[in-house]
C-alpha positions as a Markdown table, in Angstrom:
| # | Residue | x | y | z |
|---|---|---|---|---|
| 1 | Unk | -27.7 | -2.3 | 17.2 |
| 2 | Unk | -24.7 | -0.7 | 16.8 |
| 3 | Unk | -24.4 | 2.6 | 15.0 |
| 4 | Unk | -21.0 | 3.2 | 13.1 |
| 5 | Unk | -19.3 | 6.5 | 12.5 |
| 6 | Unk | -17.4 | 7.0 | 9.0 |
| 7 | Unk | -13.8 | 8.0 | 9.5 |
| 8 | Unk | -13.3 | 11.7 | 7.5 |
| 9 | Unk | -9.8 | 12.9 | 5.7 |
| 10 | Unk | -10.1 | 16.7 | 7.9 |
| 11 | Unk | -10.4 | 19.2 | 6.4 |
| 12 | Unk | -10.7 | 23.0 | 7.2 |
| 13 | Unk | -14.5 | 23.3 | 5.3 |
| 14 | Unk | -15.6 | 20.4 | 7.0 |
| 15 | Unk | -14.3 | 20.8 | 10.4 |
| 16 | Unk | -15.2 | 24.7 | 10.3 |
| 17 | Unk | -18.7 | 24.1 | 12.8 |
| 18 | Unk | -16.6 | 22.9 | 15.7 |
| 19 | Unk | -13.3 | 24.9 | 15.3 |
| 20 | Unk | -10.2 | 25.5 | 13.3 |
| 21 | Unk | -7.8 | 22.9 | 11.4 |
| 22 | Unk | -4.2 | 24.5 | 12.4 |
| 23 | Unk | -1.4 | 23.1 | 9.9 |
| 24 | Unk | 1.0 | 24.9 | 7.9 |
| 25 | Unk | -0.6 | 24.3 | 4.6 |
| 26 | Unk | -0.5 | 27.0 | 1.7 |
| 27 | Unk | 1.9 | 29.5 | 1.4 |
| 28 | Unk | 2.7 | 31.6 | 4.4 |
| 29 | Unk | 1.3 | 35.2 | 5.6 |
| 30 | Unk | 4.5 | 36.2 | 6.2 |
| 31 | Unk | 8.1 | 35.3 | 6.0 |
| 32 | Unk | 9.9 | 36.1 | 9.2 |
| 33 | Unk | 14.1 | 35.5 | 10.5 |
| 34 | Unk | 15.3 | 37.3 | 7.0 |
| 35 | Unk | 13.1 | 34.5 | 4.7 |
| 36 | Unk | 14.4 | 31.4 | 6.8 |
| 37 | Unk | 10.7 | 30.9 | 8.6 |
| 38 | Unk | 7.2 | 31.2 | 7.3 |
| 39 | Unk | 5.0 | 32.0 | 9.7 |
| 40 | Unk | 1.2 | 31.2 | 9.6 |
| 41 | Unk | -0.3 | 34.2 | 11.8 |
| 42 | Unk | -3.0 | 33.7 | 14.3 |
| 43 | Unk | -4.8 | 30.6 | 12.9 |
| 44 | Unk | -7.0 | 29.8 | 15.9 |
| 45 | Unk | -9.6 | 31.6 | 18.1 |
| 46 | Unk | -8.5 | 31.1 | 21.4 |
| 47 | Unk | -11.3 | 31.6 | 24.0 |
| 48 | Unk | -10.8 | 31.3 | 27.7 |
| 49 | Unk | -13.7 | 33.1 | 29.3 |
| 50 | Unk | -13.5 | 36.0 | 31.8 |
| 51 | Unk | -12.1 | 33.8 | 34.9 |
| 52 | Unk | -9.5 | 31.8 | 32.7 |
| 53 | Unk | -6.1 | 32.2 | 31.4 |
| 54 | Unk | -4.2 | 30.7 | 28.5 |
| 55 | Unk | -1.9 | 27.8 | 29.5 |
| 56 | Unk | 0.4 | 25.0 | 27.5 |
| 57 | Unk | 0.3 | 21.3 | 29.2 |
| 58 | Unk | 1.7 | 18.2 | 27.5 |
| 59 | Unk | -0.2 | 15.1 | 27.3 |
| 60 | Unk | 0.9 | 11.6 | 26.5 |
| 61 | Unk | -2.3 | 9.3 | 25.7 |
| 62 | Unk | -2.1 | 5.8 | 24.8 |
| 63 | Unk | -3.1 | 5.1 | 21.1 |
| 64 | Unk | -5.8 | 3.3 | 20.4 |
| 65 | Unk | -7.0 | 0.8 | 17.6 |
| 66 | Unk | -9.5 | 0.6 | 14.6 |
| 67 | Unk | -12.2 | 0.4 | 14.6 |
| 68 | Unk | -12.6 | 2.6 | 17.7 |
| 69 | Unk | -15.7 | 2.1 | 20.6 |
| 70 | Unk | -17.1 | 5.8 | 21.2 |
| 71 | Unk | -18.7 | 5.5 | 24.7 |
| 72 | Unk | -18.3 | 9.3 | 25.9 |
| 73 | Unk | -18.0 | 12.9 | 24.4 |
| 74 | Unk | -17.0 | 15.7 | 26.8 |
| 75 | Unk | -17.1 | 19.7 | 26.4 |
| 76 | Unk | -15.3 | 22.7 | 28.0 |
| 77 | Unk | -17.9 | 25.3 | 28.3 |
| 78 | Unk | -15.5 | 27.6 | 29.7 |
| 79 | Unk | -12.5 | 27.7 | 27.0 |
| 80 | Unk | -11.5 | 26.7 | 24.0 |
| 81 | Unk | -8.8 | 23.6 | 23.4 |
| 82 | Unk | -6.2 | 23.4 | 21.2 |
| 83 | Unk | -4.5 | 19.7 | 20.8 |
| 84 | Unk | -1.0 | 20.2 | 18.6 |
| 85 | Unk | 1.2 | 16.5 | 18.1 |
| 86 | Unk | 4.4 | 16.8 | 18.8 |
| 87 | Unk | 5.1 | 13.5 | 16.4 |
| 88 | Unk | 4.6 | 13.4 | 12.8 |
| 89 | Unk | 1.9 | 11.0 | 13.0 |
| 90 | Unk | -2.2 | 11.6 | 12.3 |
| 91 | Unk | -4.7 | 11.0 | 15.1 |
| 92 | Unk | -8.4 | 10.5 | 15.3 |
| 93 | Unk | -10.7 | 13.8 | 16.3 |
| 94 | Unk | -14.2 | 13.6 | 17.0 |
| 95 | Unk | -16.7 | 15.8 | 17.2 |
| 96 | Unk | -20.6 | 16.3 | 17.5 |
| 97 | Unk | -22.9 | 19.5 | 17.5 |
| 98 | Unk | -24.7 | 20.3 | 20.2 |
| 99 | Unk | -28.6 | 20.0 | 20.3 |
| 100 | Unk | -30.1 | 21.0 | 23.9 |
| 101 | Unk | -27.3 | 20.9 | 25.7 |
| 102 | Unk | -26.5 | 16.8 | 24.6 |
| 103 | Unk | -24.1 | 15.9 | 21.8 |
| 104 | Unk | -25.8 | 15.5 | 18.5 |
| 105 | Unk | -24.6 | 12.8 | 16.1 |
| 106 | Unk | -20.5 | 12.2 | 15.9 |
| 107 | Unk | -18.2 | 12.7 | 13.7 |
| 108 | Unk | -14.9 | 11.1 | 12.9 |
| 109 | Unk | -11.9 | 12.7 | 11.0 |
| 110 | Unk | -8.6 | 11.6 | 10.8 |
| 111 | Unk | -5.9 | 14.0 | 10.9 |
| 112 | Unk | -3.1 | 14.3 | 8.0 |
| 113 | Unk | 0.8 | 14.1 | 9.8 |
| 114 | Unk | 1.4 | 17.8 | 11.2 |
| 115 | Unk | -2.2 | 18.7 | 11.7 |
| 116 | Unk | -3.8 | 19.7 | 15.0 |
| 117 | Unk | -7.0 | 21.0 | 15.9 |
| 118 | Unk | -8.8 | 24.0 | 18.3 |
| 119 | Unk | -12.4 | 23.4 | 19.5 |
| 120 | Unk | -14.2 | 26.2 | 19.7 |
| 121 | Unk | -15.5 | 27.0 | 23.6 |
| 122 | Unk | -18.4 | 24.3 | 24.4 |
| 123 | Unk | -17.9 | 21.6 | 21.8 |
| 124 | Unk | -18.6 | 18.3 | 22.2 |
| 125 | Unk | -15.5 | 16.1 | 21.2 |
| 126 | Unk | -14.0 | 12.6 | 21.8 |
| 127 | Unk | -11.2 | 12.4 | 24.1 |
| 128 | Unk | -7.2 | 12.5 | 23.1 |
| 129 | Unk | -7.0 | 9.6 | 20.1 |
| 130 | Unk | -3.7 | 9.2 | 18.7 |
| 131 | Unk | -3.4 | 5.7 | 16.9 |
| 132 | Unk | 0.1 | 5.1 | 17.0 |
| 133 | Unk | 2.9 | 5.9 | 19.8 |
| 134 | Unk | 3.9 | 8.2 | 21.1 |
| 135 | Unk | 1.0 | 10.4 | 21.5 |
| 136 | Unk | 2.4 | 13.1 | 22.8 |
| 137 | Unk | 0.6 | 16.3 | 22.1 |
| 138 | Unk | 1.4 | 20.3 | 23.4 |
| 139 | Unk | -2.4 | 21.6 | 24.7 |
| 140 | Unk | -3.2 | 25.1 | 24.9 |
| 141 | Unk | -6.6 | 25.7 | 26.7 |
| 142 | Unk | -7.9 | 27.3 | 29.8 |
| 143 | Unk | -6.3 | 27.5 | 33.0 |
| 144 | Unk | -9.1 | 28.6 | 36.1 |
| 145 | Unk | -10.7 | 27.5 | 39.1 |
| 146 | Unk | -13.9 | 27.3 | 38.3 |
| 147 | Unk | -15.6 | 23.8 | 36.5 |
| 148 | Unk | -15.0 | 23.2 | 33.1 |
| 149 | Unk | -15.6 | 19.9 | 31.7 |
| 150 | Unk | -19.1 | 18.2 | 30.9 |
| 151 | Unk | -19.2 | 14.4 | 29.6 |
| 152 | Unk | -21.7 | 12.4 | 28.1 |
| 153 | Unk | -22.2 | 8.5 | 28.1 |
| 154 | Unk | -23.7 | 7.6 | 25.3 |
| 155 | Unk | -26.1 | 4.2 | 26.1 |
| 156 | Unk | -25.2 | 2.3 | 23.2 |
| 157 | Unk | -21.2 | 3.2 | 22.0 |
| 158 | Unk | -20.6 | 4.1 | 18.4 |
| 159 | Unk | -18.1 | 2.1 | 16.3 |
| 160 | Unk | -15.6 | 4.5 | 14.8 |
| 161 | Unk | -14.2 | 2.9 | 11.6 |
| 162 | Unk | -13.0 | 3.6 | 8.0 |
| 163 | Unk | -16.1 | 3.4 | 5.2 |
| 164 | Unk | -15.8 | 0.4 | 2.7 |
């Protein structure tokens, strides 16, 4: 039988157990470039272990449709990951606690145009899932030499999909 995920509107409360919501929402901390730029100061909690350093790739992932087939969840147990569009378009994110060392339940939420997200070190999340082109997206996370990335395969896939 297949077991079907609820898509979510994200939101900082909600998403709060596996990282932080980064958007430019709200006034800013500070205004910056005499009042021209508002700067929203150190909104995620970058973790990249003791043998890690931070680093910026680019990624361009194909979009996918909805409903969406969840077969895998993977982790970084050494660093945390940032994901940050470069387009002005929302993507999917989804993310399950972990209970024993395998992915608990997922969760789906769908991002509003201009937000990213930052999973905390060792959180178990769906891979890049933008849902229209060009999913491009800047990534800040850990640059090392030693492993860091665990997947799961679930046996039966979730359906991700909007509640009626």
């Amino acid at each position: 039988m297949t077991q079907r995920i609820p898509i979510e509107p994200l939101t900082a409360d909600a998403f709060a157990p596996f990282g932080e919501v980064l958007e430019a929402a709200g006034d800013p901390d500070k205004l910056i470039n005499r009042g021209l730029c508002g700067r929203w100061h150190d909104r995620a909690a970058l973790d990249f272990g003791p043998q890690g350093r931070a680093g910026i790739s680019i990624f361009r992932a194909e979009p996918r449709a909805l409903p969406y087939s969840l077969d895998m969840v993977e982790r970084h147990p050494e660093g945390s990951q940032a994901f940050l569009p470069m387009a002005h378009t929302p993507f999917l994110v989804i993310v399950a606690e972990d209970e024993d060392g395998v992915p608990a339940r997922p969760r789906a939420f769908l991002t509003a145009p201009g937000q990213g997200v930052n999973y905390r070190r060792g959180t178990w999340h769906g891979v890049l899932t933008p849902l229209s082109d060009p999913g491009l997206f800047a990534v800040v996370d850990r640059i090392g030499d030693t492993p860091n990335l665990e997947e799961y395969w679930f046996e039966t896939p979730y359906l991700v999909e909007f509640s009626e």
